[in-house]
C-alpha positions in Angstrom: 105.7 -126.8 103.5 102.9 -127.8 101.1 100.4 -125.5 102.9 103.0 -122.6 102.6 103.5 -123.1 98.7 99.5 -123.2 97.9 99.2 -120.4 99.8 101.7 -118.1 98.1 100.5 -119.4 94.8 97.2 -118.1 96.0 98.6 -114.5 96.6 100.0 -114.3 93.6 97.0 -115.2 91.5 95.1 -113.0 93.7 97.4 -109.8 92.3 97.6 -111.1 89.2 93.7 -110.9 88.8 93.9 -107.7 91.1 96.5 -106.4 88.7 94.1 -107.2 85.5 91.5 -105.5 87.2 93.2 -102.4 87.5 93.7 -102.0 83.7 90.2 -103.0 82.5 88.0 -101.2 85.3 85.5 -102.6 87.6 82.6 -102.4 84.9 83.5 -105.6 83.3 82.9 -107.1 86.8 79.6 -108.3 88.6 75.9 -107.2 87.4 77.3 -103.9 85.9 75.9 -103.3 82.3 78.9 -102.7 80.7 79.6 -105.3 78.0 82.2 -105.7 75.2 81.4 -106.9 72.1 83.1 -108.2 68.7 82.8 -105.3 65.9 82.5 -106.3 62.3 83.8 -103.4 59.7 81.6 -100.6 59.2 80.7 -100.4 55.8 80.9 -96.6 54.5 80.9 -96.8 50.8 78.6 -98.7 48.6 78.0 -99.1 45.2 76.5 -101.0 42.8 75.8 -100.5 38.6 73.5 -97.8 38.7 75.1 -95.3 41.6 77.5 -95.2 44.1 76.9 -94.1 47.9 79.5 -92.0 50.2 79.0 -91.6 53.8 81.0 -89.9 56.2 80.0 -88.9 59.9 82.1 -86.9 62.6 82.0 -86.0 66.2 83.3 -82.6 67.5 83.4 -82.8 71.4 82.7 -79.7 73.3 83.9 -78.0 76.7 80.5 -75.7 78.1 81.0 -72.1 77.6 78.8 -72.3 81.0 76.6 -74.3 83.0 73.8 -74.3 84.8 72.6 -75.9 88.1 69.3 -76.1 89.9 69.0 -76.6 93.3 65.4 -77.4 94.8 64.4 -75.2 97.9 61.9 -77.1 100.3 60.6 -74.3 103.2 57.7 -75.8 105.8 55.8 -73.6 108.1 52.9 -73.5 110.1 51.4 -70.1 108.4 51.4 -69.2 104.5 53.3 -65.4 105.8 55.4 -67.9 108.1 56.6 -70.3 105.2 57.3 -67.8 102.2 59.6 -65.2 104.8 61.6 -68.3 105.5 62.5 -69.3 102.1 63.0 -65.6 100.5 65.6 -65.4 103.6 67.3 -68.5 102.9 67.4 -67.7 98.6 68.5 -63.9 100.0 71.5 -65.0 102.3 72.7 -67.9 99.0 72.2 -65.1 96.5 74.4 -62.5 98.7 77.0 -65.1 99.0 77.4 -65.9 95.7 77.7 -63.3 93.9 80.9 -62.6 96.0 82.8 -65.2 95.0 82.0 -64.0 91.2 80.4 -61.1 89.9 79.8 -63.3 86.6 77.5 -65.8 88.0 73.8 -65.4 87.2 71.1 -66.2 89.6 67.2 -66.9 88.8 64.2 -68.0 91.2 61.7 -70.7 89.8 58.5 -70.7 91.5 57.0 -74.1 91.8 54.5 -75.2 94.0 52.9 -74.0 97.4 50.3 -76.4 99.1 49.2 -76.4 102.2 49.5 -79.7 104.5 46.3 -81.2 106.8 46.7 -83.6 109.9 45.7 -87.4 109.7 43.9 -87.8 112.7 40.2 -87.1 112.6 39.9 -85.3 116.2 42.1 -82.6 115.2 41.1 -81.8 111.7 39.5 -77.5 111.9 37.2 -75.9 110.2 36.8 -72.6 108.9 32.9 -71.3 110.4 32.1 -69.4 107.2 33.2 -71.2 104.6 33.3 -74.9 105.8 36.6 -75.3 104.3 39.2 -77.5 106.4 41.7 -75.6 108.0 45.1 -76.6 107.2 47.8 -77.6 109.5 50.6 -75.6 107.8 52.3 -74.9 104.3 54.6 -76.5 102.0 56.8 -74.0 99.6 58.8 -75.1 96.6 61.1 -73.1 94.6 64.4 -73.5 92.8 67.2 -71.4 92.5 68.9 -71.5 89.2 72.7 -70.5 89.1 74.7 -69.7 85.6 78.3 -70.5 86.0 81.4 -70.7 83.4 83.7 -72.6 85.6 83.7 -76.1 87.1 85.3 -75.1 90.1 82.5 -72.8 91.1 80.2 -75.3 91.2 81.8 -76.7 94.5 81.7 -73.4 96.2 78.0 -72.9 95.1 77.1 -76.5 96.9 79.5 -75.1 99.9 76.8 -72.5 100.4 73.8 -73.8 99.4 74.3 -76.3 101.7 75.2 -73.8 104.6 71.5 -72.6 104.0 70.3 -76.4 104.1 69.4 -76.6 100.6 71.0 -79.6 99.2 68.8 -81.4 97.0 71.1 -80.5 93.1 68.2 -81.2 90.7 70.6 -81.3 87.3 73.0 -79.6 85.6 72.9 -78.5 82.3 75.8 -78.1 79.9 75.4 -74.9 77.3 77.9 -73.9 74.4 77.7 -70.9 72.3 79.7 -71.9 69.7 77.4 -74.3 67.8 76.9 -72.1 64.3 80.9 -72.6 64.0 81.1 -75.7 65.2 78.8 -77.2 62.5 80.8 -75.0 60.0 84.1 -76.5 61.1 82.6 -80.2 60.8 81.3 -79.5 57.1 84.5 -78.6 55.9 85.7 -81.5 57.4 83.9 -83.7 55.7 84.3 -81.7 52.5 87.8 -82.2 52.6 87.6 -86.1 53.0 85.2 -86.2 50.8 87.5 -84.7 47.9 90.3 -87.5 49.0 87.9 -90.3 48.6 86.6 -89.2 45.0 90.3 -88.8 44.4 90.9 -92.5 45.2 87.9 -94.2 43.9 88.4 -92.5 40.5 92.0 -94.5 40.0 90.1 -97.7 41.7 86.8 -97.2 39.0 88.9 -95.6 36.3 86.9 -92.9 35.7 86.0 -89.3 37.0 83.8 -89.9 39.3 84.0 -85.8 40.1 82.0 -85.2 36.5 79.3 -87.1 37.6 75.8 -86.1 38.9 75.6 -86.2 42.6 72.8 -85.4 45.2 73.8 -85.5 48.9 72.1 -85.7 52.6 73.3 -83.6 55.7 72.8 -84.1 59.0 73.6 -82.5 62.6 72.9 -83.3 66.1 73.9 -83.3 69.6 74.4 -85.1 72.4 74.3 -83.8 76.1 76.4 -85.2 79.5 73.5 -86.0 81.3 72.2 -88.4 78.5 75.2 -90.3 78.3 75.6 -91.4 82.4 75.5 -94.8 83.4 74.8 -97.2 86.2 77.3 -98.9 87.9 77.9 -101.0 91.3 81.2 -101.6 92.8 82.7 -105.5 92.6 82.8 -106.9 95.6 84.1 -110.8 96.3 85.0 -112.9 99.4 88.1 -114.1 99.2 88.0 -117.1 100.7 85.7 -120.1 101.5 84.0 -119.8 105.0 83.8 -122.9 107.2 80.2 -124.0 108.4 80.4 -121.7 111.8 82.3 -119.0 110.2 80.2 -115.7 110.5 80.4 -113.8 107.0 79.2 -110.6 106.7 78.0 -109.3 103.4 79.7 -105.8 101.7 77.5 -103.1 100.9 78.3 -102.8 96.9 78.3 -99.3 96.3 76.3 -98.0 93.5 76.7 -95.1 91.3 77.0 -93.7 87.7 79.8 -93.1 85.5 80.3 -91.2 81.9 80.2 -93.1 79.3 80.8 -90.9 76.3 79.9 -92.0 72.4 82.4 -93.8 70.9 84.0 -93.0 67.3 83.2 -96.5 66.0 81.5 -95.7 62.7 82.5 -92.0 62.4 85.7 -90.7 60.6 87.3 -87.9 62.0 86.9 -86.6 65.6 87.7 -83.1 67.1 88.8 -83.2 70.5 89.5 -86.6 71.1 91.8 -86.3 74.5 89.0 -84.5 76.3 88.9 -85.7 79.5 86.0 -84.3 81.2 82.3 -84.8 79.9 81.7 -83.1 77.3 78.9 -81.5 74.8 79.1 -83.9 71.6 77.9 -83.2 68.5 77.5 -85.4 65.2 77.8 -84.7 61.4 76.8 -86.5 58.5 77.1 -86.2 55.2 75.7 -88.7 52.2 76.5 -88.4 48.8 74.8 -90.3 46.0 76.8 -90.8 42.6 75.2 -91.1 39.2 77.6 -94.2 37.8 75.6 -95.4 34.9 75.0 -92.4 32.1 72.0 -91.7 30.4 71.7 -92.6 26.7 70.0 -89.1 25.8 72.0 -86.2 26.0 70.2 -83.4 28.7 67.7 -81.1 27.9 66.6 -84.1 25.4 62.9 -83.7 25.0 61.2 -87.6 24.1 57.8 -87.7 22.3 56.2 -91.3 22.4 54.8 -90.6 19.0 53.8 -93.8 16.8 52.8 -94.1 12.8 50.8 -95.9 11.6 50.3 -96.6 7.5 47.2 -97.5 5.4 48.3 -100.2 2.5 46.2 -100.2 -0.5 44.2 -103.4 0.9 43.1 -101.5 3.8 45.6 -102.6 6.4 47.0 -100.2 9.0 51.1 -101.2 10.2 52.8 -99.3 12.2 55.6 -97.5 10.6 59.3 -97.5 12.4 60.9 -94.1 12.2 
């Protein structure tokens, strides 16, 4: 009866923990370099006598208008006429296919290497008579094919047929938006517009107008691509139990592979796009405004001469003379 009780109490702590698990993802688990760490508050505004500073940042994430994929082609033969007919037939029959399956996918060739290969052992290495030059033992041809898609779901039937051609070696994949110019126009007036509410607000904090002041300001823009923002990760894996002495344990292969692990809106106030599931372009504003809080004494346009008099008394003595 006592064995029956610590053993159900073991079950259900096991789902409990299995159950916490499930909500905060294997990352927190085992070597993995996710962490999570204790944020103190940002500060976006500062100010002192002389000026007061503004900041205000924003990210804008960003479906592709299209991609593009590269695959790397790797064609052997024993002859240079040999090696490149094999590969232009393999690029042909992947370039027939897929532009039926979509007339709007764009296909370009990248030539990159061809070397040709020499055997190791001494006994069979040939000659050329005339030129002394070592014979080689056969070619090695490299090329990539690089495909220009708009949808994500093309992207598995381009691997379906590369891969019926034995070409399966996807390089990268690069994300491309044409909608930057009005992007970075939507994200200005953005931040315009909250910067007009907090001027509003620290006017009636400060008591004063803090829109009649002199300001100069800093602008910034940049972006941030999928393929910059993937990380590492290995499964968990944990034995359950406590083997005996002649208990045979094998060890779990922990499987390893990377995850998305977008920027976060920490430090930034506004977002566009925030429930976007799928990995995204992102791109960052920031704008910095200065304020003028302490007036100058002279009006503008004042023009100061450091001008001194001096005047000669009777006795020969030269004092200067406050105007």
């Amino acid at each position: 009866m006592r064995t029956f009780m610590l053993t159900t109490t073991t079950l259900v702590t096991a789902f409990f923990n299995c159950a916490l698990a499930q909500h905060s993802g294997n990352a927190n688990y085992g070597s993995n370099d996710y962490k999570s760490k204790r944020i103190s508050a940002i500060q976006t505004t500062t100010s002192n006598p002389e000026e007061m500073t503004i900041t205000i940042k924003g990210i804008y994430n960003e479906k592709a208008t299209s991609q593009i994929a590269t695959f790397s082609v790797l064609q052997l033969g024993k002859t240079a006429e040999e090696a490149t007919g094999l590969i232009q037939e393999r690029i042909k029959n992947v370039t027939n296919e897929l532009k039926t399956i979509n007339q709007q996918i764009s296909i370009a060739i990248d030539m990159i290497s061809f070397v040709p290969t020499y055997g190791y052992t001494v006994e069979k290495k040939i000659f050329n008579p005339k030129t002394y030059n070592e014979t080689p033992s056969g070619f090695e041809l490299r090329k990539n094919i690089i495909v220009k898609y708009n949808n994500n779901s093309d992207l598995d039937l381009i691997l379906a047929i590369c891969s019926k051609y034995e070409i399966y070696d996807l390089v990268k994949v690069n994300y491309i938006s044409s909608n930057y110019d009005l992007i970075r126009t939507q994200m200005q007036k953005r931040a315009l517009e909250q910067l007009k509410v907090q001027l509003g607000s620290y006017s009636l904090m400060m008591n004063t107008d803090l829109n009649k002041k002199e300001k100069t300001l800093q602008e910034g823009f940049s972006t941030s691509y999928p393929m910059e923002n993937y990380r590492n990760y290995q499964a968990y894996a944990k034995a359950s139990i406590n083997p005996g002495q002649k208990d045979e344990v094998n060890d779990l292969a922990k499987n390893t592979t990377q995850y998305y692990n977008s920027v976060v809106p920490n430090e930034h106030q506004f977002i566009f796009n925030a429930d976007v599931v799928e990995p995204t372009i992102q791109l960052f504003y920031e704008l910095r405004v200065n304020i003028k809080l302490k007036e100058d004494q002279l009006p503008k346009n004042t023009i100061v001469k450091n001008n001194r008099y001096y005047i000669i008394t009777a006795k020969g003595d030269i004092k200067p003379l406050n105007l």
